[in-house]
BALUMKE-569530 format. One record per residue: residue in one letter; x, y, z of N, C-alpha, C in turn. Coordinates in steps of 0.1 Angstrom, whole numbers. Atoms other than C-alpha are relative to their C-alpha. Example, Ala and Ser with C-alpha at 12.3 -4.5 7.8 and 13.67 -1.06 7.14 Angstrom:
# residues 2
[r "A"; [9; -12; 0]; [123; -45; 78]; [9; 12; 0]],
[r "S"; [-9; -11; 0]; [137; -11; 71]; [-8; 11; 8]],
END
This chain:
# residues 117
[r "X"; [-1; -12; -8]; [45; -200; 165]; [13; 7; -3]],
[r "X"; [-9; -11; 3]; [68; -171; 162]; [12; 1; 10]],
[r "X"; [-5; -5; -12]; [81; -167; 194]; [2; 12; 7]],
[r "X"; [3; -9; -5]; [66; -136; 201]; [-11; 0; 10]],
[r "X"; [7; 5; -11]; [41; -149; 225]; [2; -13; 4]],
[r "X"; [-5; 13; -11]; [37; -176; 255]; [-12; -16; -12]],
[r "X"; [7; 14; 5]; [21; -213; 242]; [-10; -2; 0]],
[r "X"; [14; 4; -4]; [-11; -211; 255]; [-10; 10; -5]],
[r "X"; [10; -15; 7]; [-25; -179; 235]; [-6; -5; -12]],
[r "X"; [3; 2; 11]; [-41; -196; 207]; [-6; 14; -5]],
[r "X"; [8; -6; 4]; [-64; -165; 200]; [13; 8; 0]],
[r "X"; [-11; -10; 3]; [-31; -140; 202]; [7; -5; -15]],
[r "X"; [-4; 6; 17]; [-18; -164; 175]; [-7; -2; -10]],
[r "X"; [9; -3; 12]; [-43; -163; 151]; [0; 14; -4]],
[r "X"; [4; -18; 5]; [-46; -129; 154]; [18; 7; -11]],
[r "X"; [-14; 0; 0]; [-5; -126; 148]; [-2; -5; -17]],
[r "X"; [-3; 5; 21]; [-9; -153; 116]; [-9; 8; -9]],
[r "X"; [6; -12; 6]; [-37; -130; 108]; [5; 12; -7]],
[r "X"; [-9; -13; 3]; [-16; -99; 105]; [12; -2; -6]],
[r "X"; [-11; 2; 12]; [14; -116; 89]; [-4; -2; -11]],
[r "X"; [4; 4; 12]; [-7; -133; 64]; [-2; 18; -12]],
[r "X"; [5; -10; 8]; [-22; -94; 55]; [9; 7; -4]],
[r "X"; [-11; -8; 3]; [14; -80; 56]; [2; -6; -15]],
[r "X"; [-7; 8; 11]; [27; -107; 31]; [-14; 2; -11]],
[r "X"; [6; 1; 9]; [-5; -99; 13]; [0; 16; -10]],
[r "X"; [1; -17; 5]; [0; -58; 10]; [-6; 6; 4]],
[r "X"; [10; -8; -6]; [-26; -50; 31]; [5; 2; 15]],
[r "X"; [-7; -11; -13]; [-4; -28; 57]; [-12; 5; 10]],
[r "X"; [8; -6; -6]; [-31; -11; 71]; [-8; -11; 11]],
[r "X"; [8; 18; -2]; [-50; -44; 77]; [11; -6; 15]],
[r "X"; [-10; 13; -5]; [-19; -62; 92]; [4; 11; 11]],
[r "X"; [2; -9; -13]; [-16; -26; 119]; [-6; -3; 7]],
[r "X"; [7; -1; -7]; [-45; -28; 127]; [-4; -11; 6]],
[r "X"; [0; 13; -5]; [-45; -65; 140]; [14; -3; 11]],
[r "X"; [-7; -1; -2]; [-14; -60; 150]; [3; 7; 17]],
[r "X"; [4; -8; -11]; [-24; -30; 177]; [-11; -11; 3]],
[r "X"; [14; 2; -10]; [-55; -48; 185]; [5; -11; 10]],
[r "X"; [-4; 6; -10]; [-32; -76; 200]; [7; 3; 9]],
[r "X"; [-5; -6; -15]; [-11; -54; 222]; [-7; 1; 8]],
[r "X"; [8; -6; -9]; [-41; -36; 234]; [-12; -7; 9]],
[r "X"; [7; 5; -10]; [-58; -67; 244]; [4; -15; 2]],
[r "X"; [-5; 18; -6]; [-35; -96; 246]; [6; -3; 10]],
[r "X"; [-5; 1; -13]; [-32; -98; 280]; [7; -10; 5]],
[r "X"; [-8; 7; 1]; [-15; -129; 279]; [15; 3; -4]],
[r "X"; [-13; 1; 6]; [16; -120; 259]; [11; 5; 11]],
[r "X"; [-13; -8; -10]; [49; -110; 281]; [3; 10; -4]],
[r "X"; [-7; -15; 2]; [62; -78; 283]; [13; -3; -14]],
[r "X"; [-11; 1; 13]; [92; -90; 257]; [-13; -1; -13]],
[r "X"; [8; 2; 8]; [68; -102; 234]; [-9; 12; -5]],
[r "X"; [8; -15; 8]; [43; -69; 234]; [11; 8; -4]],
[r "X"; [-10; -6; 6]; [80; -52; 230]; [2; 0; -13]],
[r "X"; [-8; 5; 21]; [86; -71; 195]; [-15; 4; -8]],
[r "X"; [15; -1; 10]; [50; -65; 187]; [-2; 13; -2]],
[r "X"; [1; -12; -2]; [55; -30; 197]; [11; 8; -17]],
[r "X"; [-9; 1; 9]; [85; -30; 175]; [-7; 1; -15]],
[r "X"; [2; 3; 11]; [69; -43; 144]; [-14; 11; -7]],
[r "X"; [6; -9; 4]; [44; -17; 147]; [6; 10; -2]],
[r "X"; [-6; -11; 3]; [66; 8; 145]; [5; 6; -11]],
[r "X"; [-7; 0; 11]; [85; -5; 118]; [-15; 2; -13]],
[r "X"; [13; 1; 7]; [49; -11; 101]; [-5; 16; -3]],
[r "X"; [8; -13; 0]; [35; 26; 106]; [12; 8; -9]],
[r "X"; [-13; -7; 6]; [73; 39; 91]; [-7; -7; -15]],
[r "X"; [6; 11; 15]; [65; 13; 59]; [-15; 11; -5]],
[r "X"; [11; -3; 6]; [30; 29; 57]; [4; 14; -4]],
[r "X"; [-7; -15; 1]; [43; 63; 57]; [5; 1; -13]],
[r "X"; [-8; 2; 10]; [68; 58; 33]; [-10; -1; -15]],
[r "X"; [5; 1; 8]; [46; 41; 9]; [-13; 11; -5]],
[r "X"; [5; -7; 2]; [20; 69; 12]; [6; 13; -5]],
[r "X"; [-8; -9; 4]; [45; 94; 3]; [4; 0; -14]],
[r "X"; [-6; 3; 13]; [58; 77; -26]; [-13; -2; -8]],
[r "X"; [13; -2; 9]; [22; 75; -39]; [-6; 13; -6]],
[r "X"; [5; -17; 3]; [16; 113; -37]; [10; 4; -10]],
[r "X"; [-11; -6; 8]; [48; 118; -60]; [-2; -6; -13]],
[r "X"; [0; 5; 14]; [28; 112; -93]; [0; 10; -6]],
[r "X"; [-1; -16; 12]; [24; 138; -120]; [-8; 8; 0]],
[r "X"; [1; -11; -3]; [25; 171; -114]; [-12; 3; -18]],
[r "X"; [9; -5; 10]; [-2; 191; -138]; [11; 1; -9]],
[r "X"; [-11; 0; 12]; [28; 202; -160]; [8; -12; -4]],
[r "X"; [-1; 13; 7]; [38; 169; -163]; [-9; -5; -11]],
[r "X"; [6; 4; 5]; [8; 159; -175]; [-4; 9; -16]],
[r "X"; [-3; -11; 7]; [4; 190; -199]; [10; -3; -11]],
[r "X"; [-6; 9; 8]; [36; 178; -215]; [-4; -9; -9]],
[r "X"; [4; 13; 5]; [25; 147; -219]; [-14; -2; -15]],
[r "X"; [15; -6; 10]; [-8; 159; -238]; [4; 7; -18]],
[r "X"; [-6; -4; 14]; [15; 180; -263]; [1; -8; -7]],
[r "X"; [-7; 14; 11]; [36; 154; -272]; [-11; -6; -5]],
[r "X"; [9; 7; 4]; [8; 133; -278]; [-6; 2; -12]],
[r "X"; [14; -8; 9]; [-17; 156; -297]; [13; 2; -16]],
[r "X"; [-13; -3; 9]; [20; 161; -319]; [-3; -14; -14]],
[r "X"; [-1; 11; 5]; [14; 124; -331]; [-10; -3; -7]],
[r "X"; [9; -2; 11]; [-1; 115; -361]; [-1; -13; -4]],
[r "X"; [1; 11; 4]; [-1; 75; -360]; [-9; -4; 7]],
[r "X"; [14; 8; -9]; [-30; 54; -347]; [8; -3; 9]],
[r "X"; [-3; 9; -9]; [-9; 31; -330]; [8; 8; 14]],
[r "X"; [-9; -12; -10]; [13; 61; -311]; [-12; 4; 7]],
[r "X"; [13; -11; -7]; [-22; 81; -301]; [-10; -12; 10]],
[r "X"; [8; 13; -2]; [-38; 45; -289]; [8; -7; 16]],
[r "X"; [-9; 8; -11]; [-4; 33; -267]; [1; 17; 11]],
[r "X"; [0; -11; -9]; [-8; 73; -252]; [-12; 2; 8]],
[r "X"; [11; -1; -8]; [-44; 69; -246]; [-5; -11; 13]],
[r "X"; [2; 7; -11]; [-39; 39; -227]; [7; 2; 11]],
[r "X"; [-7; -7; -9]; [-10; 52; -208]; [-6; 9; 11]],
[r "X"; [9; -9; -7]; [-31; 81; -197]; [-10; -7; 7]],
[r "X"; [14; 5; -4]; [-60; 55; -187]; [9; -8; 15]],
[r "X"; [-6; 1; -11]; [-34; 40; -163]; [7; 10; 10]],
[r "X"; [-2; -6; -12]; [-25; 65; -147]; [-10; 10; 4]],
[r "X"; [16; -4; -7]; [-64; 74; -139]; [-5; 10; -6]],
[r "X"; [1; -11; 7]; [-63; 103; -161]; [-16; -5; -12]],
[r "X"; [9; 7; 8]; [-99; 90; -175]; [-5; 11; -12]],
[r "X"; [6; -8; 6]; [-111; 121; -188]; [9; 7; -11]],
[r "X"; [-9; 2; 7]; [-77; 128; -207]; [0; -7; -9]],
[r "X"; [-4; 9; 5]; [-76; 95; -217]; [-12; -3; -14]],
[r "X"; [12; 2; 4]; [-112; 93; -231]; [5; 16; -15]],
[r "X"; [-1; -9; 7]; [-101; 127; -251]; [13; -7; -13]],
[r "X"; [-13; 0; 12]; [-71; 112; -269]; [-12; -7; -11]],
[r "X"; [2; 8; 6]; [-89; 84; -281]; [-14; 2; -9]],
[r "X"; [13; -5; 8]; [-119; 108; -297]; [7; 5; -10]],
END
């Protein structure tokens, strides 16, 4: 137990190890939304206790934010554009092969599929 709820909530606690396990696993969303479902119906827990749980949502929904933000900050068209010059510039297998995979990770399939024709 955590010591965010009383001793006798088995089902609040599961739900809790539930939602830490998905945090520690990277599934944020997952580990919210288990997270809310035990404020809104763990009618057991104490007022301190839904506090810290209130807490960790809070901190949790900021985290999700964040990481969604920093996801949207990939490459701009003229980035990619760039990237296409240089490339197309290159006249060795092994250079046009390590750009076409580059491109395939960063989802650019149709790019990517172009280098390597």
């Amino acid at each position: 137990m955590n010591g965010t709820q009383p001793a006798g909530s088995s089902d609040v606690d599961l739900k809790i190890k539930e939602a830490e396990t998905c945090y520690a696993m990277g599934m944020f969303e997952e580990s919210l939304v288990l997270y809310e479902h035990v404020i809104a119906f763990g009618k057991s827990i104490s007022p301190q206790a839904r506090q810290t749980l209130s807490e960790k949502v809070g901190r949790l929904k900021k985290e999700i934010l964040e990481l969604q933000a920093s996801e949207r900050k990939g490459l701009s068209p003229e980035d990619i554009s760039i990237f296409r010059k240089t490339m197309s510039k290159q006249k060795d297998l092994p250079t046009l092969l390590d750009g076409a995979a580059a491109l395939k990770e960063l989802g650019l399939m149709e790019e990517a599929a172009a280098e390597y024709e």
